[in-house]
Every structure is written in C-alpha cells, then in structure tokens.
C-alpha positions as CSV (number, residue, x, y, z in Angstrom):
1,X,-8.2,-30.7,-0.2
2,X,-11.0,-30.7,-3.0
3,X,-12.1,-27.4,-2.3
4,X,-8.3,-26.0,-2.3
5,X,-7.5,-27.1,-5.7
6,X,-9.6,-25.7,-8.3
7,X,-7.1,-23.1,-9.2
8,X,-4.3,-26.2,-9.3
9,X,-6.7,-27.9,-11.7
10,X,-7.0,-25.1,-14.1
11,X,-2.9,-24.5,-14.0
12,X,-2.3,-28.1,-14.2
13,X,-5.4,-28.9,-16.8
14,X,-3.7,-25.7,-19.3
15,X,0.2,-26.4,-18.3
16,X,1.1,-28.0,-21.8
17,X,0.3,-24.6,-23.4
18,X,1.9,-22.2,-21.3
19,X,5.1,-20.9,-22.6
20,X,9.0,-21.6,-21.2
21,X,8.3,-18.6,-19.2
22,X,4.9,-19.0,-17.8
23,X,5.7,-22.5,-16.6
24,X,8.5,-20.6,-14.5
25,X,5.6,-19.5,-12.9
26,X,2.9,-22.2,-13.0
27,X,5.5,-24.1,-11.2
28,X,6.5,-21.7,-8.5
29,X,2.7,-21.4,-7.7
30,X,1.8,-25.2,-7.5
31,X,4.9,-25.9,-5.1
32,X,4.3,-22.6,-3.0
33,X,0.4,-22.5,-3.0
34,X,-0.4,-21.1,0.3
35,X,2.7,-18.3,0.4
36,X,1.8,-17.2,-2.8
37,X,-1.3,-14.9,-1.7
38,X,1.1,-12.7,0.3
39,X,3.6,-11.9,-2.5
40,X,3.8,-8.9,-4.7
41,X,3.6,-9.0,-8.9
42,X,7.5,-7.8,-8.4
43,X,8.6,-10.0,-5.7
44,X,6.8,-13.3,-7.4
45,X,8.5,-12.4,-11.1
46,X,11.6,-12.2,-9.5
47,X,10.9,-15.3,-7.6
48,X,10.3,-17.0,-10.9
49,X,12.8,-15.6,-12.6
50,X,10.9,-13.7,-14.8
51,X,9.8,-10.3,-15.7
52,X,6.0,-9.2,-14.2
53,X,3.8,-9.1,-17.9
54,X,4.5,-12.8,-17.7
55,X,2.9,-13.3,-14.2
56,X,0.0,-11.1,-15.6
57,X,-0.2,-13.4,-18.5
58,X,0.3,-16.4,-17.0
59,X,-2.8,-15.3,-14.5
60,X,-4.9,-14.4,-17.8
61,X,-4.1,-17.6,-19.7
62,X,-5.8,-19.5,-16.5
63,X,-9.2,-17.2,-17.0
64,X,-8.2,-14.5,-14.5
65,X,-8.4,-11.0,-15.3
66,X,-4.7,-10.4,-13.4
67,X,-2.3,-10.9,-10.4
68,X,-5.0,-9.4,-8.1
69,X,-7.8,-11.5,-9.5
70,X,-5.5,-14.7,-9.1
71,X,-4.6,-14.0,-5.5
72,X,-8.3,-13.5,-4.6
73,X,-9.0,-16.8,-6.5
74,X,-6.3,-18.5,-4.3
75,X,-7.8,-16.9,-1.0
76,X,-11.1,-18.2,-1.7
77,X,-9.3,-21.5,-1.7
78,X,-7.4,-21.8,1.1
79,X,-8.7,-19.3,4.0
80,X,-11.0,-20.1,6.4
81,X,-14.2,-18.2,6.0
82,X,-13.8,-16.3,9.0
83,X,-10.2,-15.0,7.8
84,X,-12.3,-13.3,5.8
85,X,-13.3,-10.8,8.4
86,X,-10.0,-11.3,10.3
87,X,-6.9,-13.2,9.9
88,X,-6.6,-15.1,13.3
89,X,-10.1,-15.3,14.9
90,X,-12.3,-18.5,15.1
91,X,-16.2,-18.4,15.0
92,X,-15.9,-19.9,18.1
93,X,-14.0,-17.0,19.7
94,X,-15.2,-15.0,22.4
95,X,-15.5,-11.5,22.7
96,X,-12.6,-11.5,25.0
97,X,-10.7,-13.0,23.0
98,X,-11.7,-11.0,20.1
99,X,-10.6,-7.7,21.9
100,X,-7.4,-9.5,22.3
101,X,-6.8,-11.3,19.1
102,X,-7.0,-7.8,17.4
103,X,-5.3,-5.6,19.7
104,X,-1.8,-7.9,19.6
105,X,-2.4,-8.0,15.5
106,X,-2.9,-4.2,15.4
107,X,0.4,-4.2,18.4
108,X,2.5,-7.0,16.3
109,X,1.9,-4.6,12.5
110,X,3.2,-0.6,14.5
111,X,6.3,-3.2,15.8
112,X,7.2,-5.1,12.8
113,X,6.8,-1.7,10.7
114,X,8.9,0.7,13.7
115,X,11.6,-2.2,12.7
116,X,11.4,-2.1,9.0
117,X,11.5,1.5,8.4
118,X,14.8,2.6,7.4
119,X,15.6,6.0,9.1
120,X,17.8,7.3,6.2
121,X,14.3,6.8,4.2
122,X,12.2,9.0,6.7
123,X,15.0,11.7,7.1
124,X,15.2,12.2,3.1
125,X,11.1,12.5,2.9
126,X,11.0,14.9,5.9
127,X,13.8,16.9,3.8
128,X,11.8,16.5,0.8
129,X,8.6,17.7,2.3
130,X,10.3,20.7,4.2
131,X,11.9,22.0,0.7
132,X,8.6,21.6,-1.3
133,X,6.5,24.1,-2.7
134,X,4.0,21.8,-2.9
135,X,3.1,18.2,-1.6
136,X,0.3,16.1,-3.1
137,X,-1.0,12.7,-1.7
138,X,-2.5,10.0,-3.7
139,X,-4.5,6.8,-3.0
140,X,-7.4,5.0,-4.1
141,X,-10.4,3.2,-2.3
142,X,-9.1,2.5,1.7
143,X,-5.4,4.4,0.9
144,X,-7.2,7.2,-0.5
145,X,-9.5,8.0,2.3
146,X,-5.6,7.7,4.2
147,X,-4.1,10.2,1.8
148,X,-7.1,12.9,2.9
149,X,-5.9,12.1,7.1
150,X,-2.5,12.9,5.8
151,X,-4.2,16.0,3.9
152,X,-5.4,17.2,6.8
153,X,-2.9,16.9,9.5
154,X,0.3,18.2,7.0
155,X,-2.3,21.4,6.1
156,X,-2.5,22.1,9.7
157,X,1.3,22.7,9.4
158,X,0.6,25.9,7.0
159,X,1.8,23.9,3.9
160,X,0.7,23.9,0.3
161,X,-0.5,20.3,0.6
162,X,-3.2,18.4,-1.5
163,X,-5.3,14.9,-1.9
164,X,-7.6,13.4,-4.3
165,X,-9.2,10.4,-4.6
166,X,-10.5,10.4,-8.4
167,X,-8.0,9.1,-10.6
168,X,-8.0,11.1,-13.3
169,X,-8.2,14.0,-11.6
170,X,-4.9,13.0,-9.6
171,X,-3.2,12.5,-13.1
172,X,-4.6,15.6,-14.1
173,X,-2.9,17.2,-11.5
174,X,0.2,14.9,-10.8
175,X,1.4,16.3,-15.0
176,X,1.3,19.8,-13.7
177,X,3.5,19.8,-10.8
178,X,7.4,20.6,-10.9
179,X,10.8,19.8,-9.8
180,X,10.3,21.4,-6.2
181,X,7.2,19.8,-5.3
182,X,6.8,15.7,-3.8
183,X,3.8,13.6,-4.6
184,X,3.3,10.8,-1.9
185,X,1.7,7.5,-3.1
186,X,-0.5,5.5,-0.6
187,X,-0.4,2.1,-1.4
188,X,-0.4,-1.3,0.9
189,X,-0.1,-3.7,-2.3
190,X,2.2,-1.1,-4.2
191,X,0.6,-2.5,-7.3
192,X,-3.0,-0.1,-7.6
193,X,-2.5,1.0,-11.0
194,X,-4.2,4.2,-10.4
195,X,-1.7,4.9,-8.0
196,X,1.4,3.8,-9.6
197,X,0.3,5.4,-12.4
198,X,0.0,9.1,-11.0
199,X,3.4,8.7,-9.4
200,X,4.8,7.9,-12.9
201,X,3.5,10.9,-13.8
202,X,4.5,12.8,-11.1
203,X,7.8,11.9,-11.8
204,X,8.1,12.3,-15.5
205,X,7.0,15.6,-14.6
206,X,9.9,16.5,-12.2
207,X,8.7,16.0,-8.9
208,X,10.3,13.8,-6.1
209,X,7.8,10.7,-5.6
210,X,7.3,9.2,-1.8
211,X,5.6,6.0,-1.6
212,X,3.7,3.9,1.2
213,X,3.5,0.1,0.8
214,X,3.9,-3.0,2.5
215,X,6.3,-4.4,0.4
216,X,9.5,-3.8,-0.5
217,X,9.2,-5.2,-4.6
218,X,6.3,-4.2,-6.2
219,X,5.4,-1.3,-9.0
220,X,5.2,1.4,-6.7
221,X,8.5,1.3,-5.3
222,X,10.4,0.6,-8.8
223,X,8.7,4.4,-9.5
224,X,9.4,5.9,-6.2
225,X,12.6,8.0,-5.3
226,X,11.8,7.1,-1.6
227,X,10.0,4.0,-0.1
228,X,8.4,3.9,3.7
229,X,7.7,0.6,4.3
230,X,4.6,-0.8,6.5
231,X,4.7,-4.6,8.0
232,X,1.4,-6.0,7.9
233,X,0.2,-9.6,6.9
234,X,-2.8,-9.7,4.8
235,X,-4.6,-11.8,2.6
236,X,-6.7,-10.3,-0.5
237,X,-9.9,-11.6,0.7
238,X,-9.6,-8.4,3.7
239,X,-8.2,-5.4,1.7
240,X,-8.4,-2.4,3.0
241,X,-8.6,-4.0,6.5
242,X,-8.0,-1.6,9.2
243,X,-4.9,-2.9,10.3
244,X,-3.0,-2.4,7.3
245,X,-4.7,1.6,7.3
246,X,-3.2,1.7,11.4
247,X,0.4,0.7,10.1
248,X,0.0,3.6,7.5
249,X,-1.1,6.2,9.9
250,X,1.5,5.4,11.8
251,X,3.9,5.8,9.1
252,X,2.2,9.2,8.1
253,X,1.8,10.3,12.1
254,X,5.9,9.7,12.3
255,X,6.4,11.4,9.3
256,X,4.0,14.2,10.3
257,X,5.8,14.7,13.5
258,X,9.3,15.2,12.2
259,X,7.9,17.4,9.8
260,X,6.5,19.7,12.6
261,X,9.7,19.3,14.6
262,X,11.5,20.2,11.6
263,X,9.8,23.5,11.2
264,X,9.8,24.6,14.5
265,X,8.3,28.2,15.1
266,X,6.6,28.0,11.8
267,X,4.8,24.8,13.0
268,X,4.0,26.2,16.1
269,X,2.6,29.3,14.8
270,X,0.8,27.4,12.2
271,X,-0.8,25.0,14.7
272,X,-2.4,27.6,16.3
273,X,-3.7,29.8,14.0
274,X,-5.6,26.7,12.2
275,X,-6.6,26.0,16.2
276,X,-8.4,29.1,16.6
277,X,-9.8,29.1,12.7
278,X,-12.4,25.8,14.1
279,X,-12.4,27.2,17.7
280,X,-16.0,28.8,17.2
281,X,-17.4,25.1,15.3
282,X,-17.0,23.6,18.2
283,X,-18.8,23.6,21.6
C-alpha cells in the first residue's frame, strides 16, 4: 500500500491549492485510483464534470507533464511488474499457459470489438472511401507503422491512397487535401496529439475524417465525422502492445474487405494486376 500511494500523497500533500475545478478531479482520482488508468482525457473530464484543460492542469499542478504522464505514474503504482510485459500473466506462468493466456486476450479484444462496432459506422466509411479521390492514413509510433499495413492492402485495390509517419509531414499534407478525399486517424488512446492534430487539419480543410480508437470519448473522436471503435484493455505501462495493433487490423481488414466487395470488378482487376507487378520478386 506504501508503494501505491506516492501519487495520492502528492494530490493530497497539494489539494488546498487546487482550484474548485481541479478538486472535481483530485477527488474523482483518489476514490477511483485503480479505474482511472483505463479512462480517456474526454471520458475522465466528463466524469468530473469538467472540461479536459482542467484534467491537464490538474495533472501539471501535481509535477506531471500531462494526462499521459499521470496515467503512467499511476501504472507504475499499481501494476504488477510483469503486467508490464502482459496484462494477465504471472512470472510463475508456464509456457503453456503463456500460449494460452495470450491467445484468449488477443480472442476476448477481435470479440468485444466485432460487438462494439456499429455497422451504420463501417457502411458510411466504406461509402466514404469508395467516393474519394484520395484517402490518407495517419498514426504515430505503433498506430503509424498500422496506418502503412492499411497503406498497403487499400493500394492493392488501385486507389489513390497514402501514409506517413512524420508529423509534420502528415500536416503538411493533411492542409492540402479537399472536400472529396478522407483522412483516417489511427489512434488506440484517441488522444496522440500528432494525430488529432492532422485530422483537425484534415478537416478544416474539407475532407471527411475516419478515426480508429479504443474509446468512444477522447480528442480524436470529438474531430472525427466517423468513429470505428476497437475493445481492448490496456494499461499505459504496455502501449503499443500487440493486442491493441490485432483489434486495429482487424478493424482495418473489415473495412478493407467491404471496400473490395464494394468495387467489385475494379477490385478484382486491381488485385491482380498489382499480383503479377511482385510476381518476378518472388521465388
């Protein structure tokens, strides 16, 4: 319990001095401790009843350079030291059980996210993707590398498609696109301000913004015109953990597929003409 409280002591120890608004939050945090690591900026504003600048500076009157910073601070509190590497294995844990510890996680995040994903939310991305002249993805660190699988498999369709991973030259490009084209944000937090910030861009310029996160309230989605959501439980300490990147692939692999199905002939043709382009690479 020692160990678990040193960011309890700094709230408590700097509590007098917080504003009205920031002990909204200090007080949400010391009764929900644990829970709080798996919440969103959005979702723990609107928990508190506040707007999200006071979370970040409520998290920066404590010492903490933000929201992320604060949740990593809390992690390194309360998780186990081998959470780090995985949520729900022991040190003691055998192979076996390893192989099938992981497997049911990486089963339990396609399920949960199959039964979050609203249908009327894929079917207005695949129309938005069919219609667009041109369709740019965006992500940083883990989501970005995501973004360039998503490159790749939507180019193999014969579309004008796009992904970067530096920032500024996504914002250089995300200005400069139009009313018929779609930028897709990658983003499992939904708060990367890289990310969010492109699609603000993206949209300020005219284009239709799709966004991929795990949660519902957070920055990215308060930008986006159309949200896919992933199910995935996380804790800071493992971001960019490869079930969180399987829940998006599966989102982009669905969204891929209706795409494809979508443009029928076109597709078809598409697929194998970019076949036979890497035919002669290969053994």
């Amino acid at each position: 319990m020692q160990e678990q409280s040193s960011i309890l002591l700094k709230i408590r120890s700097i509590y007098n001095s917080l504003t009205k608004a920031e002990k909204k939050v200090a007080d949400y945090v010391l009764e929900n401790f644990d829970n709080v690591i798996y919440l969103s900026v959005t979702e723990l504003a609107e928990k508190c009843g506040c707007g999200e600048t006071t979370v970040i500076r409520f998290c920066r009157h404590i010492g903490l350079t933000g929201f992320q910073d604060f949740k990593l601070n809390i992690a390194k509190d309360i998780v186990r030291p081998e959470m780090n590497i995985h949520e729900n294995i022991s040190f003691e844990d055998s192979i076996d059980i390893l192989v099938q510890k992981i497997t049911t996680e990486n089963i339990t995040a396609l399920s949960n996210t199959v039964k979050l994903l609203s249908l009327k939310e894929l079917e207005r991305a695949v129309d938005a993707i069919v219609n667009a002249n041109k369709i740019e993805f965006y992500g940083v660190g883990a989501s970005g590398y995501t973004a360039l699988d998503a490159k790749y498999k939507f180019l193999r369709l014969g579309l004008n498609v796009d992904a970067m991973l530096d920032a500024h030259i996504q914002a250089i490009s995300a200005v400069n696109l139009g009313e018929k084209d779609v930028a897709v944000g990658i983003s499992f937090s939904g708060s990367t301000k890289d990310t969010v910030e492109t699609c603000r861009l993206a949209k300020k310029a005219g284009a239709k913004v799709i966004c991929i996160t795990n949660y519902a309230r957070s920055p990215i989605t308060s930008v986006a015109d159309i949200v896919l959501l992933t199910s995935v439980k996380e804790t800071p300490l493992r971001s960019g953990a490869l079930t969180s990147k399987i829940a998006q692939l599966h989102i982009l692999d669905i969204l891929y597929t209706s795409v494809a199905i979508r443009l029928k002939d076109k597709a078809v043709q598409s697929l194998n003409k970019t076949a036979k382009a890497v035919l002669e690479k290969l053994f």
